[in-house]
C-alpha positions in Angstrom: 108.5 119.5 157.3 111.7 120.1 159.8 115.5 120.4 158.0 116.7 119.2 161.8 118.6 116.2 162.6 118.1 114.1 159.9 118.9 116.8 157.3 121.5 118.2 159.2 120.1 121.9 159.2 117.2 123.9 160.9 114.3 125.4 160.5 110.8 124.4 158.8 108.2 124.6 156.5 103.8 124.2 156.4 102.7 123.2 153.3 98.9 123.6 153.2 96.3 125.6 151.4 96.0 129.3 151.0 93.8 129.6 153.4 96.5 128.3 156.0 99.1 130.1 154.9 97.0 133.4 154.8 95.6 132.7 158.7 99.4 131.9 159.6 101.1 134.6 157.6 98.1 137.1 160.0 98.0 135.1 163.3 101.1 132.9 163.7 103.3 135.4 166.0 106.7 133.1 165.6 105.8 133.3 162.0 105.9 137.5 162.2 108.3 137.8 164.3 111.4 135.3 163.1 114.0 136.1 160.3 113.9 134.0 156.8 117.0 131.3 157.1 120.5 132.3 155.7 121.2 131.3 152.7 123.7 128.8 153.5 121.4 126.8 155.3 118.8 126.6 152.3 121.6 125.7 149.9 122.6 123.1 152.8 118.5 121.9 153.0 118.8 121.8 148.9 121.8 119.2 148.8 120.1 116.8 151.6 116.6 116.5 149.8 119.1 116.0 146.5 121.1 113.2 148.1 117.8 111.7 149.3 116.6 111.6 146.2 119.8 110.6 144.1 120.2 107.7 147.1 116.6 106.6 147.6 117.7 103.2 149.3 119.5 105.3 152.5 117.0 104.6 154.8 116.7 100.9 154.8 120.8 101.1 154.4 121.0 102.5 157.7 118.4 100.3 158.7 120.5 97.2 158.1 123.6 98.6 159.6 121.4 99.3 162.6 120.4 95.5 162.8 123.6 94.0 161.7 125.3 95.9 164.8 122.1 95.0 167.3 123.5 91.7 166.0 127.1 92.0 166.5 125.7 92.8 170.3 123.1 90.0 170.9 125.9 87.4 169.5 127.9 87.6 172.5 125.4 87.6 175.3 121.8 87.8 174.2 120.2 87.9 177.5 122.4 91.0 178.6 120.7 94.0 180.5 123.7 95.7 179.6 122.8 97.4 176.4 119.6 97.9 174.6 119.9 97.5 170.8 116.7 99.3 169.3 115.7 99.8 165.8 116.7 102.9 165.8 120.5 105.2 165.0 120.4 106.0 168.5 121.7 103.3 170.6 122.1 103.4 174.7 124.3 100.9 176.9 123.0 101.3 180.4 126.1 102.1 182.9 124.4 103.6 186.4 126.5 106.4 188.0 127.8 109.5 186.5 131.4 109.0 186.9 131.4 105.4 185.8 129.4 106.1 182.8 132.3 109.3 182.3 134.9 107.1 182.1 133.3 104.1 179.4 132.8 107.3 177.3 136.7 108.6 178.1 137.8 105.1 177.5 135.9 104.8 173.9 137.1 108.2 172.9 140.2 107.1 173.5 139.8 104.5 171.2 138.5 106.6 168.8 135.1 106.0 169.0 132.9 109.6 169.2 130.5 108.0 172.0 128.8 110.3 174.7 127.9 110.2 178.7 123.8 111.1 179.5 124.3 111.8 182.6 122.3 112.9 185.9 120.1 115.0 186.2 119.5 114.4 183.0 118.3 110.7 183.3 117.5 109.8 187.0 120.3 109.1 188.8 121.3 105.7 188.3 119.7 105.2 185.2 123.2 106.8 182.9 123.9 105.8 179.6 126.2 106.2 176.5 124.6 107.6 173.8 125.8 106.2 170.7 124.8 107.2 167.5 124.9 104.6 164.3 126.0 106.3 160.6 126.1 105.2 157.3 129.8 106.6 157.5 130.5 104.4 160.3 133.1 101.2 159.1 132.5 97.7 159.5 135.8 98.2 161.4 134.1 100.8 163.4 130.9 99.3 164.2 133.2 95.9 165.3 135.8 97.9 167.6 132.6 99.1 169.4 130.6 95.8 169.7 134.0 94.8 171.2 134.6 97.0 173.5 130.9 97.1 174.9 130.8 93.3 175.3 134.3 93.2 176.9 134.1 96.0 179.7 136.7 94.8 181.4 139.3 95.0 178.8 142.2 97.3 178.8 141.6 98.1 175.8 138.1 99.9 177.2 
């Protein structure tokens, strides 16, 4: 099991049967050679598992604020190359060329939107891209603003 991303920490664990542990614990170099995880971040690994227990509905949650923005997207123009709206927290709006990808992101931050360039040689070049990733702390007002502004490029207020 990873603590990454989703719980917000680092690190892992192997669950398995003696026998694994006893081969890993005797052959697993990484293993030997790494340091046991502060404290703090096993406290930090306790209180995700203990939110995802105490909120077992998170996960389709976040899925329908994933869908309901998709659909805040497609409502506008739902043939658009423009953005890709995936089932997934990690959305991506296409805009080819570093500096122009640069400056959607400058203009959302501006906004107030936290919303970040990819940019080359990272992707090939002219395939850049905001990275945008959905929360369950993100507002209705939030996800709206956004929609806006990606379906109205063009605005000043992009």
């Amino acid at each position: 099991y990873t603590f990454g991303k989703a719980l917000g920490s680092h690190g892992a664990i192997v669950l398995g049967a003696r026998t694994l542990k006893d081969y890993l614990v005797n052959f697993a170099r990484p293993l030997i050679y790494s340091t046991a995880l502060p404290f703090h971040n096993l406290a930090s690994i306790l209180c995700a598992y203990e939110l995802l227990i105490g909120r077992p509905n998170l996960q389709q949650e976040l899925a329908d604020r994933i869908a309901w923005f998709g659909q805040l997207l497609k409502d506008s123009n739902p043939t658009s190359d423009y953005w890709q709206t995936p089932d997934s927290p990690i959305q991506t709006v296409m805009i080819p060329g570093n500096q122009a990808v640069r400056d959607a992101a400058t203009r959302l931050q501006t906004a107030g939107l936290d919303v970040r360039p990819i940019l080359s040689p990272t992707v090939p070049p002219g395939k850049e891209r905001l990275r945008i990733c959905l929360h369950l702390f993100n507002t209705d007002e939030e996800l709206k603003k956004l929609a806006y502004l990606l379906k109205n490029p063009l605005s000043s207020k992009l």
